[in-house]
N, C-alpha and C positions, 0 to 999 in steps of 0.2 A: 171528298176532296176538301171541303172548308174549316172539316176539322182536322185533315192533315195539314192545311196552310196556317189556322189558328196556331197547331202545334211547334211548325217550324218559324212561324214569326213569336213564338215565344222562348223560342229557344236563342234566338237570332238577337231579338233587344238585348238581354244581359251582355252578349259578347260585342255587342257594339258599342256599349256604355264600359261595357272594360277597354276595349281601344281607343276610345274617344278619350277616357282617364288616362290612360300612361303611352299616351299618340309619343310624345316627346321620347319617351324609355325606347320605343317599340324605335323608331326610328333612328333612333342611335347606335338600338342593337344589329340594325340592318346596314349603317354607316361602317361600323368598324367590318364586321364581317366583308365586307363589300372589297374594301381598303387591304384588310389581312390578304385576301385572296389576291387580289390584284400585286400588293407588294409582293406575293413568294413570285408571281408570275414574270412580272418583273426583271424579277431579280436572277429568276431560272433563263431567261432570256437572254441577262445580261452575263451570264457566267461570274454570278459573288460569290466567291468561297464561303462567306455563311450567309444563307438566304434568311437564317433566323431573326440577324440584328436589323433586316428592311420590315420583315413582319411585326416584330415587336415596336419600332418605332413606328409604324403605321398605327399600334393599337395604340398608344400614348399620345401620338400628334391627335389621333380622330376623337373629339371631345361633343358636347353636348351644343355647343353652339361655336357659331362661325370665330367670333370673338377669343374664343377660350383658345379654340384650335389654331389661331393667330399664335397667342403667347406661349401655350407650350410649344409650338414649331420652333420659333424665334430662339428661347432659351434651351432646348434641348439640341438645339445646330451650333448655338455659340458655345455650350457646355462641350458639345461630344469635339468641337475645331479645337479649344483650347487643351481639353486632357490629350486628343491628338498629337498635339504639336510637343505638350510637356512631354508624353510619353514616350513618343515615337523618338525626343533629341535626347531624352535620358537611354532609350536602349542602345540608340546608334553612337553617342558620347562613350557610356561606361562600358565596359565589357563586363559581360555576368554569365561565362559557361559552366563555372558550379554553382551548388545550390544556394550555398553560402550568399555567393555575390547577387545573386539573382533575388534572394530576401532582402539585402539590403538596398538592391534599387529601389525592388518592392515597396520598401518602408520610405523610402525617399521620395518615390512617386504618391504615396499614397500620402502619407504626414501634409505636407503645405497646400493640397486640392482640396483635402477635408476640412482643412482650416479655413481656408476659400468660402468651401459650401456651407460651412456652420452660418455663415452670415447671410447666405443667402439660400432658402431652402430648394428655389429651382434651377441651381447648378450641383445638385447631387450627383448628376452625371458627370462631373469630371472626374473625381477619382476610381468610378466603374470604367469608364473608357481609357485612363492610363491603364490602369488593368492589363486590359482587354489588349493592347496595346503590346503590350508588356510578355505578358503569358501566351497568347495565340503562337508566335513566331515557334517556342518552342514544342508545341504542340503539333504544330502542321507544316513547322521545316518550311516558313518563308521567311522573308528576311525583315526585318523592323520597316525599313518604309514602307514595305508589299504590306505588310498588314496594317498602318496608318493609311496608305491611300484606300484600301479595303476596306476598313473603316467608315470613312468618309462620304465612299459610294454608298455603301450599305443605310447607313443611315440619310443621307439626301437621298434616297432612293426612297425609301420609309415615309420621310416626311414630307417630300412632294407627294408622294400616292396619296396619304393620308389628308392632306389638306386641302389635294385636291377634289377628294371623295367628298370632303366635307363642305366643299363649295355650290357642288355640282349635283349631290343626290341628296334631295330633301333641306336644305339648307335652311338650319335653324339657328337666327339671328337674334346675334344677345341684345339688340334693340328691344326687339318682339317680347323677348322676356323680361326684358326691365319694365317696361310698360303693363305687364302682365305681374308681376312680382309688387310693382308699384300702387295698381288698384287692390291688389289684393290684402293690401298692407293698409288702403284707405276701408276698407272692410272691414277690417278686426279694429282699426281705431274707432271706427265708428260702434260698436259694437263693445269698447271699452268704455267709451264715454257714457254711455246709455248706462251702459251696466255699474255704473257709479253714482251717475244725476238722476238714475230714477226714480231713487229715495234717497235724498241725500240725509235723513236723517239714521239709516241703517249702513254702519260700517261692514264690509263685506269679510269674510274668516279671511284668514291667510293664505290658503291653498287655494282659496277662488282668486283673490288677487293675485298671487301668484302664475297662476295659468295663466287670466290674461294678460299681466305685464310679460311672461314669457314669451306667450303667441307673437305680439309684437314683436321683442327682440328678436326671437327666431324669424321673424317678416324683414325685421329691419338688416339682419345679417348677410340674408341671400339677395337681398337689394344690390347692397354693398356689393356683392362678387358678381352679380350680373352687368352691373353698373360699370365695374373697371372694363369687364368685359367691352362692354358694347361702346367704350371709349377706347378700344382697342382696334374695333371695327371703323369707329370715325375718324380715327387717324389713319388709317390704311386706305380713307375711300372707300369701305367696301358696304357701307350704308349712310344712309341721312339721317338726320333729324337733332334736333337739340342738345346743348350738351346737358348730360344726367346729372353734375354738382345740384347745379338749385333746386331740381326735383328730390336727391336726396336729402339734402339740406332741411330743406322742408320738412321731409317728412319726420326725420330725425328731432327736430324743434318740437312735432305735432305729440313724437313721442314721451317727451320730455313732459310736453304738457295733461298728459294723459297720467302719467305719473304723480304728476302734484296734486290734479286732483284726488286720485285714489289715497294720495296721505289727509287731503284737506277734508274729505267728507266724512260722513258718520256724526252726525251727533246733530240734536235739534236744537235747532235760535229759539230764542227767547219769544214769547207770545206775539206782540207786534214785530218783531223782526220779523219772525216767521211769517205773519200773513204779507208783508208787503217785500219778501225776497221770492218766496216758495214759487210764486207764481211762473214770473221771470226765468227763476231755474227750470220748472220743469218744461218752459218754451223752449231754454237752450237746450237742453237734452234731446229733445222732437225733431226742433230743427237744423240740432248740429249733425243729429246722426244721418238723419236723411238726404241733406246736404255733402257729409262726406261720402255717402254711398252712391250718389248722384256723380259725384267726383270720380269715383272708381270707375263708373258704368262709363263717365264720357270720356275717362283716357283708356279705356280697352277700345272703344270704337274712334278712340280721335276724333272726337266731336267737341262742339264750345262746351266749357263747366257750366251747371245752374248759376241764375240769377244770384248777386249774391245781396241783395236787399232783403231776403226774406230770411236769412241767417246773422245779417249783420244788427237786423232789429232788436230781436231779446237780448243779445249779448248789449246796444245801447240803453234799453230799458234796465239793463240788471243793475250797468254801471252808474247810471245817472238814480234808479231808486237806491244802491248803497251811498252813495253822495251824501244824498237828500238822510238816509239815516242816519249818517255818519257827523252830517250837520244839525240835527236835530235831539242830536246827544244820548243816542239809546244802546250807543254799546256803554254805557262810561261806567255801568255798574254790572255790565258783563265779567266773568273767571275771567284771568289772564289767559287761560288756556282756552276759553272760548271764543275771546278775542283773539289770540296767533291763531286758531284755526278756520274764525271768519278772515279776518285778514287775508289770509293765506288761499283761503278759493278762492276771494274776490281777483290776486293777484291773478293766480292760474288763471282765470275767466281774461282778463285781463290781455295775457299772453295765448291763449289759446285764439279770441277774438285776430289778433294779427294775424295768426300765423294761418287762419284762414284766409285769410287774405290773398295769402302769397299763395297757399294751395290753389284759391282762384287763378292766379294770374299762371304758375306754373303749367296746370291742365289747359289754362288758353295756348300755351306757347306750345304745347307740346299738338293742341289739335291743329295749329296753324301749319308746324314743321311736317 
């Protein structure tokens, strides 16, 4: 028996560390199914001539989080009302019983919606719903408004199921993921910064810099869309907590500053420069990373940021020993190019120093909210 149980609790950890990884996937795929099913039911209840446009707009409204499925609801209601109302007043205005007249609405319903939507990518549905609008009546022999009001049911039908579904089962709040998208992004900077000031005398190849400046941008991108997201949700009341500007903001500035370093470093100071900077450096390095990780750790749990004395130290030792070298006259027969490049991380040090700052203050407001 205990090495049946061995067995089966070894079988059992890997598939619980795969759920645990894609909990978010898993639960979205059970969201839309839930919603599909519901909208045909629905919609067979309700007698809709096509039960297909409540189930498809149910897959499209049901999104990964609470937030998302706000905005596409919103614009996929005002898209399919407006190509409704154009479509349904062009077939009931024009007369189109040959084929001829019926391409030329066609073309007239379709031409000014498209141009519409080029500017805006989430009203693509208007010129599929003049369409739809348009063609159905003569397919199933009802009349232009029976197939606009149909229309209309079918899709509110669609996107209350769907946004309903998404309220109600498992509700996955683009709060939670900003906040979770956010530390995750104080991670990899932290983790860029190291892997620059750990020898600032070794410039790193290009595909190593590479990676990491990407990791970030790819961090800093889906901030961004979780971020509108879940300001989506606080405008609706449908969660609390801070508004997400200054936390991206921040992060954005930190990125920035991650960046200059990786251009300022690589090459080694001059003898005494180097004993009376190196030190300093490699304090910032220690305790910028562990500082920003600390940061990560205390906005997943919404707890106070670390102390920020024990980070903002080296960064004033670094500034106040470049002073002191600076006034002591030992760049003056430095390369020009090794002066724009000392210059140039003392700046980034400089600007990175702040912008910790704000990452302090930002992680307080967010443990407070």
């Amino acid at each position: 028996m205990p090495a049946n149980e061995d067995l089966f609790t070894r079988l059992l950890t890997p598939i619980g560390k795969w759920i645990r990884r894609y909990r978010l996937q898993l639960i979205l795929a059970l969201r839309v199914t839930v919603a599909a099913v519901l909208a045909f039911a629905v919609a067979q209840v309700l007698h809709l001539h096509l039960p297909l446009w409540a189930v498809l707009t149910s897959l499209i409204v049901t999104q990964m989080s609470l937030g998302r499925s706000l905005k596409v609801a919103s614009d996929y209601l005002i898209g399919t009302f407006g190509g409704v109302a154009y479509g349904g007043a062009l077939a009931i205005l024009i007369p189109h019983e040959s084929e001829w007249a019926l391409l030329a609405v066609l073309a007239l319903a379709i031409a000014p919606l498209a141009f519409i939507a080029s500017f805006r990518a989430n009203f693509n549905v208007l010129p599929v719903t003049a369409i739809i609008v348009l063609l159905v009546p003569s397919m199933q022999h009802v009349s232009p408004a029976g197939s606009a009001i149909d229309r209309i049911l079918e899709v509110t039908v669609g996107g209350a199921v769907g946004f309903i579904v998404s309220f109600l089962l498992f509700p996955s709040r683009a709060n939670a993921i900003t906040v979770q998208a956010a530390a995750d992004m104080l991670d990899l900077l932290a983790d860029g910064l190291s892997r620059f000031l750990e020898d600032h005398t070794r410039e790193l190849d290009l595909a190593e810099r590479r990676r990491i400046q990407d990791g970030i941008a790819g961090a800093l991108t889906r901030l961004n869309i979780t971020g509108v997201e879940a300001e989506h949700e606080r405008n609706a009341r449908l969660t609390s907590g801070p508004d997400t500007g200054p936390l991206l903001r921040t992060l954005l500035r930190l990125r920035h500053d991650v960046v200059m370093l990786g251009r300022a470093v690589g090459y080694e100071f001059p003898g005494e420069i180097s004993a009376r900077l190196t030190p300093p450096l490699r304090k910032i390095e220690t305790t910028g990373r562990d500082f920003l990780r600390a940061c990560g750790a205390a906005l997943r749990d919404q707890k106070p940021p670390p102390p920020l004395g024990a980070v903002d130290a080296p960064f004033r030792d670094y500034i106040d020993t470049f002073g002191a070298v600076r006034r002591g006259g030992l760049t003056r027969n430095m390369k020009s190019e090794d002066a724009e490049r000392l210059f140039a991380l003392g700046f980034a040090l400089e600007q990175l120093r702040e912008h910790l700052v704000e990452v302090h203050r930002v992680v307080g407001e967010w443990a407070r909210g």
